[in-house]
C-alpha positions as CSV (number, residue, x, y, z in Angstrom):
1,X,78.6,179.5,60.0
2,X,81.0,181.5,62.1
3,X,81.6,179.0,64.6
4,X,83.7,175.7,65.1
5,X,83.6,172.2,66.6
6,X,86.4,171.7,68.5
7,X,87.5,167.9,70.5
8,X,90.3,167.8,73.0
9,X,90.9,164.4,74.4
10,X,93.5,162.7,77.5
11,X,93.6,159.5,78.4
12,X,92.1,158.4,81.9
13,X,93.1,156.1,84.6
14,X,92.7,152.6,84.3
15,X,90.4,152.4,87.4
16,X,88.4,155.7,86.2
17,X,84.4,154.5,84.8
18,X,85.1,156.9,81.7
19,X,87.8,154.9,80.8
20,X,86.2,151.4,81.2
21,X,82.8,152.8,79.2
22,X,84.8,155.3,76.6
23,X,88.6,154.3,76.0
24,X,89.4,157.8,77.0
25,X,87.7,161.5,77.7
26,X,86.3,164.2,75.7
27,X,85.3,167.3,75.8
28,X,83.4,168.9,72.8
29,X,83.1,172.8,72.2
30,X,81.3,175.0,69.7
31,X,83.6,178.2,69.8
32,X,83.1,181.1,67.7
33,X,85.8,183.2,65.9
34,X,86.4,185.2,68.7
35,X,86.9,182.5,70.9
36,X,83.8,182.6,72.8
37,X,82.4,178.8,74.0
38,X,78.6,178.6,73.0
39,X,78.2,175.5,73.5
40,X,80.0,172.2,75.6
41,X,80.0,168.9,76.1
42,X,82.2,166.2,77.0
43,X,81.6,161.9,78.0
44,X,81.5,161.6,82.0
45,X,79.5,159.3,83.2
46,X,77.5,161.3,85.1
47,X,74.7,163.7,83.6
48,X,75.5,166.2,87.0
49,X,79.4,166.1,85.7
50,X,78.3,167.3,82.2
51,X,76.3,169.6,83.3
52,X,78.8,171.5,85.9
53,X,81.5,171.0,82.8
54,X,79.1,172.5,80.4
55,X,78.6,175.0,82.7
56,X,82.0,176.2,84.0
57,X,83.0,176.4,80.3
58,X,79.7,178.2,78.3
59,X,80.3,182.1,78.4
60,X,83.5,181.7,78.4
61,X,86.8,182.3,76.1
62,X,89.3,179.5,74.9
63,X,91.7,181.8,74.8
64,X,91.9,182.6,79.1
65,X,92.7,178.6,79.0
66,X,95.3,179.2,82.2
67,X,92.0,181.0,83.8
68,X,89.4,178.0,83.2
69,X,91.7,175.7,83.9
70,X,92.1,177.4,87.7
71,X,88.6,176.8,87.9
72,X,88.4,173.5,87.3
73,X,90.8,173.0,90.1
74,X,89.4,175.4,91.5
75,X,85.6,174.4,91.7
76,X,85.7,170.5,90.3
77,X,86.5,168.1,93.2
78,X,86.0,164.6,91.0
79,X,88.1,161.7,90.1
80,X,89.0,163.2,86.6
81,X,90.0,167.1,87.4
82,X,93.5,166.6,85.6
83,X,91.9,164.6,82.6
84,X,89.4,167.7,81.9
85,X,92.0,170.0,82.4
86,X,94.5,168.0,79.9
87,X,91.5,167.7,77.6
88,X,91.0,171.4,77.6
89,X,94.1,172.3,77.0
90,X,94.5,170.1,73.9
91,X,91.2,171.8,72.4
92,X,92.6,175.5,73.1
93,X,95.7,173.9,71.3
94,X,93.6,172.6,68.3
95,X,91.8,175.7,68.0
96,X,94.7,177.7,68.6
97,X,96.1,176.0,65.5
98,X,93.0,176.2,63.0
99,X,92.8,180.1,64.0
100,X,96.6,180.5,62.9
101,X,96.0,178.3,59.6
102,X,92.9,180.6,58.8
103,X,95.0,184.2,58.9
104,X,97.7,182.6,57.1
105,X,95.4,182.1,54.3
């Protein structure tokens, strides 16, 4: 398998319904060894939220995080735009990191 799972997390407002269902917010990716996202996920509440997440992020690389993360401002109006955007950036960070442990091996 040339690909990996990759969870970034933040924490969400108090008030926020991810928070009072989940404990916190997740977003999910299958990224390949080039970077590419096949495949994402993350634990809104709504199925319409996953979706437009899911697809603002497929066919896309981790690696233009500054880029994607424009675009969720850019194009996501909802209650969490900063949580995804924190959560994204701690999965480019995690992936960042197993992609430096694999080439030093």
């Amino acid at each position: 398998m040339k690909t990996y799972y990759i969870v970034g997390d933040a924490q969400v407002a108090s008030n926020n319904p991810i928070q009072q269902q989940y404990g916190a917010f997740f977003v999910g990716l299958e990224v390949n060894v080039h970077g590419h996202i096949i495949e994402a996920s993350c634990n809104a509440i709504l199925p319409l939220t996953r979706d437009f997440v899911r697809r603002l992020l497929v066919g896309r690389n981790i690696n233009d995080i500054e880029e994607i993360c424009a675009d969720v401002d850019r194009y996501y109006h909802g209650s969490s735009q900063r949580t995804i955007i924190v959560a994204l950036k701690d999965a480019h960070k995690k992936y960042s990191s197993k992609i430096a442990s694999q080439r030093e091996n």
